[in-house]
N, C-alpha and C positions, 0 to 999 in steps of 0.2 A: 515413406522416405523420411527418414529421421534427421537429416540434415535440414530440411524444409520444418517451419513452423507457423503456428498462427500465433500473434501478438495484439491485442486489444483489436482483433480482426483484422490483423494484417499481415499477408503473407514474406517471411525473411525466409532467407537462407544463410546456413550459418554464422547470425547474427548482424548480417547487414538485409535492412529494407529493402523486397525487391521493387517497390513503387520508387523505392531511391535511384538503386543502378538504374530502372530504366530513365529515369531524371536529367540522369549524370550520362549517359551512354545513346540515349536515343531506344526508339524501336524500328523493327522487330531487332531483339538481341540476346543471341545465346549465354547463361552464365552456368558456369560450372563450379564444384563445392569439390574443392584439394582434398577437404576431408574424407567425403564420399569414396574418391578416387584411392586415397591411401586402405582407408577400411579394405574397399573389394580387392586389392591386390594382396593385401596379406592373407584375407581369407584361402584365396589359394595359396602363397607362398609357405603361412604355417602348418596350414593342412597336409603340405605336400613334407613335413620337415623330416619324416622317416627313414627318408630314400632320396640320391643325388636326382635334384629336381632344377630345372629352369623355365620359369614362367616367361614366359615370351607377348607379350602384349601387342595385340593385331593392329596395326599402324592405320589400316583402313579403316578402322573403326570413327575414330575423332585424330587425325593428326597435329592439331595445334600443335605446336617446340613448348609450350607453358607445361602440357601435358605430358608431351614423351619425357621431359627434363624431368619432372615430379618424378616419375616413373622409374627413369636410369638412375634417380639419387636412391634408387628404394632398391637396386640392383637387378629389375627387370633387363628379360632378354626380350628380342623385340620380332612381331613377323612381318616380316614386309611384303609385297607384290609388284614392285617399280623403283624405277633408278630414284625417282623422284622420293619417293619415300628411303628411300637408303641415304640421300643425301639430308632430307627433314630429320633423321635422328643422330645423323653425324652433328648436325649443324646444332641439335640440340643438346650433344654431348656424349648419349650414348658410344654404347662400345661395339665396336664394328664384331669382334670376336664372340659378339652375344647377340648377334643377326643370324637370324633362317630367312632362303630368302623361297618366297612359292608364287604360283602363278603361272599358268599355261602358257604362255605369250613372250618368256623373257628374250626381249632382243639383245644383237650382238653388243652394243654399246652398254647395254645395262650391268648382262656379266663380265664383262671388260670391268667396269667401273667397279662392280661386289669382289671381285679375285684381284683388283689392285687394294681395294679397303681391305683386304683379311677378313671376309664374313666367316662365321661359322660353318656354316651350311648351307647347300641350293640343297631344295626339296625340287627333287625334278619329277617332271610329270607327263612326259611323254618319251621313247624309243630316240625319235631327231633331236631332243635336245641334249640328249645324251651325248650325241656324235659333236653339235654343236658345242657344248662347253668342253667335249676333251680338247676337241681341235683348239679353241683359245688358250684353254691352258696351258698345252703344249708352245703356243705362242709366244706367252709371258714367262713362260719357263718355271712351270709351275704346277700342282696338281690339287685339280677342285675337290675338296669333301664333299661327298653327296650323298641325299638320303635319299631315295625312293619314294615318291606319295603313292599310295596303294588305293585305288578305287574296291573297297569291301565289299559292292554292293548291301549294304545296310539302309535301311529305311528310318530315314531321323525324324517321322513323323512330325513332318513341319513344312511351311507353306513351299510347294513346289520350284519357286526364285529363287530359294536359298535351300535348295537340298541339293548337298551335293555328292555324295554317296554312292548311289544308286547307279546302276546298268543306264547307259544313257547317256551320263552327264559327262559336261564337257573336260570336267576335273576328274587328273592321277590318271594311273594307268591300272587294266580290270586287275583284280584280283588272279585272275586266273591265267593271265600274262606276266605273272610278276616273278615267277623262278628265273625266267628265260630273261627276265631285262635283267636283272641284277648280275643273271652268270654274265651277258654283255655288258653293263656296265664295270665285273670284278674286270674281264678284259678289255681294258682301254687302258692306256698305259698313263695318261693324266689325269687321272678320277680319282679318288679316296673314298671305300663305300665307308659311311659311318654311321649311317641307323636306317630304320625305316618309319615311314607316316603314314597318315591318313585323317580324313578331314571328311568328316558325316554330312555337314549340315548345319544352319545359322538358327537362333531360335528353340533348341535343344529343351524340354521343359522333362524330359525324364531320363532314368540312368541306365532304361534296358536298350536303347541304341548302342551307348557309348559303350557299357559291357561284352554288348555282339563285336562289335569294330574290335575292340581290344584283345577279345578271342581269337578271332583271324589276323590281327597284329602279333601274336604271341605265337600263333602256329605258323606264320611266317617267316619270325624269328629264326626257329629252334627249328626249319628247314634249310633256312640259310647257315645256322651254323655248323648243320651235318654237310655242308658243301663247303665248308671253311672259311665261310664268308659271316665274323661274327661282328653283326651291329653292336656299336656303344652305345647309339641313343634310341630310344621309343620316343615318336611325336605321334601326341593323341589326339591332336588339333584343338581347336576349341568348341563355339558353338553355342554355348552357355546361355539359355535363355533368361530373360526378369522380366518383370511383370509390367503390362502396360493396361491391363485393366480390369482380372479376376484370374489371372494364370496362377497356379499353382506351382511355383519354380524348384530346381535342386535346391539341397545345402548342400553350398559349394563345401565348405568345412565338410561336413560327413564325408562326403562323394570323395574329396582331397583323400582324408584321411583312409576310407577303404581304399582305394586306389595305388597310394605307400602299402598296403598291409597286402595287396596282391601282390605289387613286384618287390618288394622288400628282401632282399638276398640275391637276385635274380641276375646282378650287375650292369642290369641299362642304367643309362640315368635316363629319367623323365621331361618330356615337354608337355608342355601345355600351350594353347593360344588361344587364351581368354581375351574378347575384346569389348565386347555389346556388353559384357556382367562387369566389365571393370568401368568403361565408360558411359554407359546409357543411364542407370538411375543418377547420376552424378549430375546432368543438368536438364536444363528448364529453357524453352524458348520464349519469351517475353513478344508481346503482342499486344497494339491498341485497336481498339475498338472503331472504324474508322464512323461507317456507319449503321444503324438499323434498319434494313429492309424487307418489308412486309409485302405478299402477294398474297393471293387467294389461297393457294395451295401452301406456302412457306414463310415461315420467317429465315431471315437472313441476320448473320453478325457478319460484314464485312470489317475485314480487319486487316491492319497495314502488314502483317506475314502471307507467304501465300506455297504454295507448290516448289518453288524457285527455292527457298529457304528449307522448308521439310518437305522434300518429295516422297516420301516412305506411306502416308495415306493414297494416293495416287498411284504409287508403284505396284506398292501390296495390296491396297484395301487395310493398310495395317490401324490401330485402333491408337491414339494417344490421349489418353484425360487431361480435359481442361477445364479451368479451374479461375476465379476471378480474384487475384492477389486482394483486393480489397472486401471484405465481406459483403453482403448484400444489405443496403436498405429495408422500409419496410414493404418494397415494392414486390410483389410473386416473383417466382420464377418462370420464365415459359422456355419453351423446346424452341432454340435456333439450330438452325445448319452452319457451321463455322466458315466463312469462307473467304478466299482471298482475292487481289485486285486481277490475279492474270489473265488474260484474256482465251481461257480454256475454263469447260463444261469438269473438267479434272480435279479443279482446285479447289478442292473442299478439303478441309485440316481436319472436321468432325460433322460428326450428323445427327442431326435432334440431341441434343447438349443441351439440360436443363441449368438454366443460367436468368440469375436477377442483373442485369446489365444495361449500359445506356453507351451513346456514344460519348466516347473518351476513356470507358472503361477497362485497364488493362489484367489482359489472361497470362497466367500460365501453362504452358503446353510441356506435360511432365516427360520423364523418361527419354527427354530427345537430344540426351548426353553422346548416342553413339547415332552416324549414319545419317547426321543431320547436316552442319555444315562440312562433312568431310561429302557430303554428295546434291551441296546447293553449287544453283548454276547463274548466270544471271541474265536468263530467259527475259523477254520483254526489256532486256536492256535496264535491270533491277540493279543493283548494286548490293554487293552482300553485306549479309549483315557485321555488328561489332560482335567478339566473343567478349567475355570476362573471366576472370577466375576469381572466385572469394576466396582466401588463404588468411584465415585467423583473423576475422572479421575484418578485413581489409576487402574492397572491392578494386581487381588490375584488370587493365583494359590488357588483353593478351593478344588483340587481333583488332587492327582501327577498320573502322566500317570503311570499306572501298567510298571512290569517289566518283560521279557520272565521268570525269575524262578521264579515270581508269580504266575505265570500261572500253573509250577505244586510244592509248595512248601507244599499244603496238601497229594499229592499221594508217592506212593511207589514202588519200584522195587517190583518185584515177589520176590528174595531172602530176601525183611526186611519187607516183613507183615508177620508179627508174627499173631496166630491164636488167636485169645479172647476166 
């Protein structure tokens, strides 16, 4: 990660000390590097500059307003999956006309609210939701653009939780269904067909998935337009894997750049929905040392981050490098299990982690830009953490660490819920 450095043994990011922010900000505390952020968006954006392209950046990924704003000032399109994120990129500035909106589940109130905003596009994904957004739009007096998400059946060689491609899964509709939805969607008389998609898989570490997908995206095409039903857009979802600890990842660059030299003439324009490769190596979860605990069997680093903050070790089994902002003494290093206060057998952040540390000693937990507080919760009654964002060696607090009577200032004693 080249935004992150070591200085007389101590770990910065983009020019501010990270033993500083966590000073200033407290721990556990996520901070992200604007710079990192800009880099991985133009990587796709210039790669893609051959052929009308719009990088749509996955809202699930890290939704901070510091990050979608960075983003929409750079002219990202954005993909969403909930009302709620339709409103976090309005509210950030984005432009509604540069919204796909996807996700299996969309209820009545959500596309109500995306077909009064003017989004671009719903990526629909099932037969009844087809019926259900003619019907609203016919409501509002109005006709939805829609793009079809197409289940490829492709195999995106990646952990089973995030594949989603494949026969089985609960996303798009099969491949082998999809002449029949489209000629029902061409008939509805509040619809607009305007492209088709498809969405492999999260974690993506090579190009001969996305190539297969794109194949049956393309023979999709050029069947729908011998039915007269001619797509403007191709969405080729994202997926995009980076490295969190020996992965060998695309370049994004090359990959962009064949991908223009495939449809190049061809008159789609192109989507993309890079999320994990634009936000994940961008930040760092900041973690003290609370204490060191030794058994027979284990050492332990307990440390004031836990599962609640990065559930993705727990979820997955997934791997994040950690790392001790300040260099080591002359003391060894020995192998701790990394682990946090929650009261679950679960909450382990890493395992035998060779580390010279003591308590008080603060880590970095890399790569945990995407995925991390976009899916902390505040299990044990935790309070979340602070974000940051460094932007030209400035450190801003972009998200203030909640507060315990946050935590219940929607709820009520038994004596003051009044009955509705």
């Amino acid at each position: 990660m080249s935004f992150l450095q070591r200085t007389a043994g101590e770990l910065w990011l983009d020019g501010v000390a990270l033993e500083e922010i966590a000073r200033r900000f407290g721990t556990p505390c996520y901070v992200y590097s604007r710079a990192a952020i800009e880099a991985a968006y133009r990587e796709f954006d210039e790669g893609l500059a051959g052929v009308d392209h719009l990088v749509c950046y996955a809202v699930k990924a890290n939704s901070n307003l510091a990050i979608l704003d960075t983003l929409q000032q750079m002219g990202a399109g954005f993909d969403i999956v909930s009302g709620g994120e339709l409103a976090r990129v309005l509210a950030a500035g984005g432009r509604a006309d540069r919204v796909i909106f996807s996700g299996v589940g969309k209820s009545e109130h959500e596309m109500r609210a995306a077909l009064a905003a003017g989004i671009r596009c719903f990526n629909v994904e099932s037969e009844p939701e087809l019926e259900r957004l003619d019907a609203l739009a016919g409501a509002a007096g109005t006709r939805a653009p829609v793009s079809l998400r197409i289940n490829p059946d492709v195999d995106a060689r990646t952990h089973p939780y995030i594949s989603t491609g494949m026969a089985g899964n609960k996303f798009g509709i099969p491949h082998t269904r999809a002449l029949a939805a489209y000629r029902h969607a061409a008939s509805l008389p509040h619809l607009r067909v305007i492209g088709v998609g498809c969405h492999i898989g999260s974690q993506i570490l090579e190009a001969g998935p996305l190539d297969e997908a794109l194949e049956r995206v393309l023979e999709l095409a050029e069947a729908l337009a011998a039915l007269g039903v001619k797509p403007a857009h191709l969405d080729l979802g994202g997926g995009f894997g980076i490295r969190y600890r020996d992965e060998v990842t695309l370049d994004i660059g090359r990959y962009c750049r064949a991908l223009a030299a495939k449809l190049a003439g061809r008159g789609f324009q192109v989507m993309l929905e890079p999320g994990r490769a634009i936000a994940g190596p961008a930040g760092v979860l900041l973690t003290r040392v609370e204490y060191l605990k030794l058994d027979k069997a284990k050492r332990f680093a307990v440390v004031d981050a836990s599962m609640s903050e990065l559930i993705r070790p727990a979820l997955y089994e997934a791997y994040h490098e950690i790392v001790a902002v300040k260099e080591p003494g002359p003391g060894a290093a020995q192998g701790f299990d990394v682990v946090g206060p929650v009261c679950e057998s679960a909450d382990v952040l890493g395992t035998d982690r060779s580390l010279a540390i003591e308590a008080g000693s603060l880590l970095a937990i890399l790569s945990a830009g995407a995925y991390g507080m976009a899916m902390a919760s505040n299990y044990n009654s935790r309070v979340r953490p602070a974000e940051v964002l460094v932007d030209r060696g400035r450190a801003l607090e972009v998200r203030a660490r909640e507060t315990i009577e946050s935590l219940f200032a929607l709820e009520k004693r038994l004596a003051d819920a009044a009955p509705r």
